[in-house]
N, C-alpha and C positions, 0 to 999 in steps of 0.2 A: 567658470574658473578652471586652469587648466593644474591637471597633477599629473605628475610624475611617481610610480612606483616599481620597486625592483620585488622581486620573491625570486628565494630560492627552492628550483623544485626536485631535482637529485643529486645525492651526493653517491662518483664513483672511487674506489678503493685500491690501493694496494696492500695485501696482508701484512706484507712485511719487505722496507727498503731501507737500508744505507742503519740497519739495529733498529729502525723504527717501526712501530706497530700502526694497519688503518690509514696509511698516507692517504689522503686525499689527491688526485688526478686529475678530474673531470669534475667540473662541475656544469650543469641544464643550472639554465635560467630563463627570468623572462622580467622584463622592462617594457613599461604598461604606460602611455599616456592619457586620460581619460577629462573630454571638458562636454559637459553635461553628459548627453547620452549617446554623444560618437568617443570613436575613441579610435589607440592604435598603439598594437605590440609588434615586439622582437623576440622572439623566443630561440635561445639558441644554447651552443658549448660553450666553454671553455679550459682549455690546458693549462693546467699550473706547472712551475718548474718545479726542479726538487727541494726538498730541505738545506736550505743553504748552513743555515745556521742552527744546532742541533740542542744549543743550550737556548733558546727563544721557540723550541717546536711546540705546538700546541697539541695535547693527546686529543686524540679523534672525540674523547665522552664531555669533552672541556669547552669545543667550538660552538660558536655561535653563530646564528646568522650575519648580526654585521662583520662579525671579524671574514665572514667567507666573500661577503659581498665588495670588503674594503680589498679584498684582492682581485676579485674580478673587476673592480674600477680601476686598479693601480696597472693594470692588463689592457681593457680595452679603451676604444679611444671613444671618452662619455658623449663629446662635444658633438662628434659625427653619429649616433648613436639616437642622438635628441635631434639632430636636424632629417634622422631618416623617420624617428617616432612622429614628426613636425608632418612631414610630407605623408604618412598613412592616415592621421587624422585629417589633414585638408581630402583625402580622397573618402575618407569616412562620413564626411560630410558632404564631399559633392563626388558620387560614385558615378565614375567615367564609362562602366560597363554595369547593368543589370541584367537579371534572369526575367526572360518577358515568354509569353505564351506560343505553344506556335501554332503558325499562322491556318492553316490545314485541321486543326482542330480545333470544333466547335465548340464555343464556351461552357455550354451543359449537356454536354455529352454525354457526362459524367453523373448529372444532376439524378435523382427517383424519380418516376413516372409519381404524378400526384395521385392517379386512377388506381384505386386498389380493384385485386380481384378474387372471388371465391370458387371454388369447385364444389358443386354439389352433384353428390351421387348414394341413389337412391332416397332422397329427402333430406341428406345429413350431409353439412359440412365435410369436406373430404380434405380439402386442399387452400388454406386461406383464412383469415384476408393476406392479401400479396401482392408487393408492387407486382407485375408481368416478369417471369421470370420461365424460359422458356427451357431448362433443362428440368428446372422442378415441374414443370405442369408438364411436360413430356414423361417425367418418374410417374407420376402421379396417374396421367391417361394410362399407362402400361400397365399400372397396380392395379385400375379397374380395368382392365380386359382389351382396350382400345388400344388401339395402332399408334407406334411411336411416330413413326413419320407421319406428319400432318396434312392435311389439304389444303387449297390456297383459302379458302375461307378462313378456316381459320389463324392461319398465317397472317392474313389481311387485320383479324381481330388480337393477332401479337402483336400489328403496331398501334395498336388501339383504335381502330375504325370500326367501332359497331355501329351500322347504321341504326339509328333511334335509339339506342340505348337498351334494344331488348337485349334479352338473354342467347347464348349461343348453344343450342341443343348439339350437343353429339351425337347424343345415342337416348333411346331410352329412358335408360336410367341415368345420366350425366347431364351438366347445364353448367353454362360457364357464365356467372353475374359479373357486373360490374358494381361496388359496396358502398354503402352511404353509413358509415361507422358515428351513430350518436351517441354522444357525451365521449371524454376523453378517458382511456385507460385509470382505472383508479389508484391512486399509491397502492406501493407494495406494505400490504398486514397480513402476517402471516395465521393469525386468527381468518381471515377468508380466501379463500378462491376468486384472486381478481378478475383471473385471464377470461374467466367463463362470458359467451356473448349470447345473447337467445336474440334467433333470426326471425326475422319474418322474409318469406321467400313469393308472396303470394303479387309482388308488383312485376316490373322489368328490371328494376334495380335492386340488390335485396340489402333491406336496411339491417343492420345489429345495433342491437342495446349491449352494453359492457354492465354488466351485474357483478357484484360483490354477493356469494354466495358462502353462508356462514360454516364453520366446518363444523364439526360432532367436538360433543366436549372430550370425548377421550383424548382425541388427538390435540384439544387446547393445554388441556392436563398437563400430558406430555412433552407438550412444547414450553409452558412454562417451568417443570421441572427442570428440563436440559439447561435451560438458561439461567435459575435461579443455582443450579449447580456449577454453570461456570461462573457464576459471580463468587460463589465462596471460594472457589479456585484463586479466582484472581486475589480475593483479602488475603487468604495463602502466600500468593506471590510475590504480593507487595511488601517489600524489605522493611523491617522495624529498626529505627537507631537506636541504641545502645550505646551509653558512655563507659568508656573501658578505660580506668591508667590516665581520665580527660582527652580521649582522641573519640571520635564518635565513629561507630564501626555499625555493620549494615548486616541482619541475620534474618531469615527471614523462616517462617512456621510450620514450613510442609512437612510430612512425617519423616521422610526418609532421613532429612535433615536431623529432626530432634530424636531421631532415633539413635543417630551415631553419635549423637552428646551424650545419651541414658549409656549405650555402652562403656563410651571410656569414662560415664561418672562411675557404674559399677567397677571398675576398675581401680577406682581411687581410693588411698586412703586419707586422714583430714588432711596431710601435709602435702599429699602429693600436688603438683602441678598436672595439666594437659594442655601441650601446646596445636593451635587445630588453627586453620584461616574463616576469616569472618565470608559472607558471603560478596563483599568487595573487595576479595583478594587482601586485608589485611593480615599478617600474622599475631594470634591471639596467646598467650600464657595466662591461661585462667586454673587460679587456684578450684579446689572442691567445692568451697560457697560462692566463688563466681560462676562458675558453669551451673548450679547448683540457682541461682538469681537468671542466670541469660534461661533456662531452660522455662521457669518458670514466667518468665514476660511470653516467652514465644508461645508456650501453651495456653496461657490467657487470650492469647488472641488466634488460637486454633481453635481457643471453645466457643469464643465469641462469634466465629465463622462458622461452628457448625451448629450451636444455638439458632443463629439467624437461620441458616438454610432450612433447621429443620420448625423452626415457627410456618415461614413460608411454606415449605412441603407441606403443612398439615391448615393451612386457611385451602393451599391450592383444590387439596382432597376433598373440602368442604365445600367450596365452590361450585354453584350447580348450572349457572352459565355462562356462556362466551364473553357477554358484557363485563360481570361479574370477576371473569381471570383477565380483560382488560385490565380493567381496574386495580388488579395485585398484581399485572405485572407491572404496567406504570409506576404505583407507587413504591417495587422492590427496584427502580431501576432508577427513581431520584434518591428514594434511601443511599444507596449504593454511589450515585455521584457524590453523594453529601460526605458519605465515608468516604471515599478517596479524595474529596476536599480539607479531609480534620487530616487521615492516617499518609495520604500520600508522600515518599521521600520530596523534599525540595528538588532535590537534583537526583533523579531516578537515576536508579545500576545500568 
């Protein structure tokens, strides 16, 4: 099905012409054909004349998009307009020129070497695993003591030609494998140490296992505190509605916020008014028993937030292993969906 769409995308100005305020000039557009998933625009100017008529002028805050459109159609010429949209879609679909490879470069040129590779020097992983990468394994030879410029041997084993598959000794204490990596990297938890691999070097090839090695409970502790504490942050942040006068206005718990409410309440006496904006840029006039009402919704849910954190702080303290603060951190992290499933704005700030 074929459509047709106009948008307009900037309006330009004159500050002041002929006692007028904001004349419009210049207007960018674009005129959009679109049938299935080809398509084909015009994106261009146009110059308007002056105000002809001053008792029919429309003020700049009053315009709307059709009325700005019904003048760039009374301007251009539609009909030619949609026979040039006509001919970019026909080339939309049958493109007379594409971008093709060239010809001199080799398709995977580009591609990783599948062959990883490790550096061991004096017994211990030095450098790796690694596609072949010959500025890092040149750093790497210089860091142990070895000659940056390499010999044709090993040269020959940078394009990956090791005969039989043995190891390429340098030196002594250096050997260059080629890596047989079992089992796949494990998700990232940050209860363990994924990245750790324990070698065996003892063949021609040297194989790694990838282990998940548990961390100390201090550091679990601590990592579910940080997190359990940006969860109260964010209850914090998430805006509470408040029906104010019947317009529903957006405040939300954090101290600083309800701190500068407690001052100009102390400031009040029963009668006075304080006018303040809500946290969605509303302007509020709230008597002493409304401010008095909004401070105390937000504070209940300041206590509620640090209730929560601090229940959590004190199972985490209690927790004596790693499984164990799994466990409470999952379950503070669907709690926490669940809240922000009940308290979440509809249409977040």
């Amino acid at each position: 099905m074929i459509t047709y769409k106009w948008e307009v995308l900037s309006l330009y100005t004159r500050p002041s012409l002929n006692g007028l305020e904001d004349v419009v000039r210049r207007v960018t557009w674009r005129y959009q054909v679109t049938d299935g998933g080809n398509y084909g625009e015009i994106y261009q100017d146009t110059y308007l004349p002056d105000p002809s008529d001053t008792d029919t002028y429309i003020a700049y805050p009053n315009l709307s998009e059709e009325t700005i459109l019904s003048w760039i159609q009374s301007i251009e010429d539609v009909p030619a307009l949609q026979a040039e949209l006509q001919l970019r879609l026909e080339k939309s679909k049958n493109p007379d020129i594409i971008e093709n490879k060239l010809p001199w470069i080799l398709e995977d040129r580009y591609k990783p070497r599948e062959d990883k590779y490790v550096m061991v020097f004096n017994d211990e992983p030095y450098y790796g695993p690694v596609h072949w990468h010959s500025d890092g394994m040149n750093a790497s030879l210089e860091a142990c003591g070895y000659p940056r410029s390499m010999p044709d041997d090993i040269l020959a084993f940078r394009k990956g030609i090791v005969p039989y598959d043995k190891p390429l000794i340098i030196g002594g204490n250096l050997r260059i494998y080629k890596v047989n990596l079992l089992n796949d990297q494990p998700p990232e938890n940050p209860f363990y140490d994924n990245g750790h691999i324990i070698w065996d070097f003892s063949g021609d090839i040297a194989v790694g296992t990838y282990q998940s090695i548990e961390k100390n409970i201090i550091y679990g502790r601590g990592y579910v505190k940080s997190v359990i504490n940006g969860w109260e942050q964010q209850m914090n942040d998430t805006p509470v509605k408040i029906n104010i006068n019947n317009s529903d206005m957006w405040f939300v718990s954090q101290l600083p916020y309800r701190l500068d409410m407690y001052y100009q309440l102390n400031k009040l006496n029963d009668t006075g008014t304080y006018e303040f904006k809500s946290f969605d840029g509303q302007w509020v006039t709230a008597s002493k028993a409304k401010l008095i009402e909004i401070l105390d919704i937000l504070d209940s849910r300041a206590e509620y937030a640090r209730s929560w954190e601090r229940e959590k702080t004190i199972l985490t303290d209690q927790a004596s292993t790693i499984p164990e603060l799994m466990t409470l951190f999952q379950n503070g992290h669907n709690e926490m969906l669940a809240w922000l499933a009940i308290n979440a704005p509809e249409n977040p700030i």
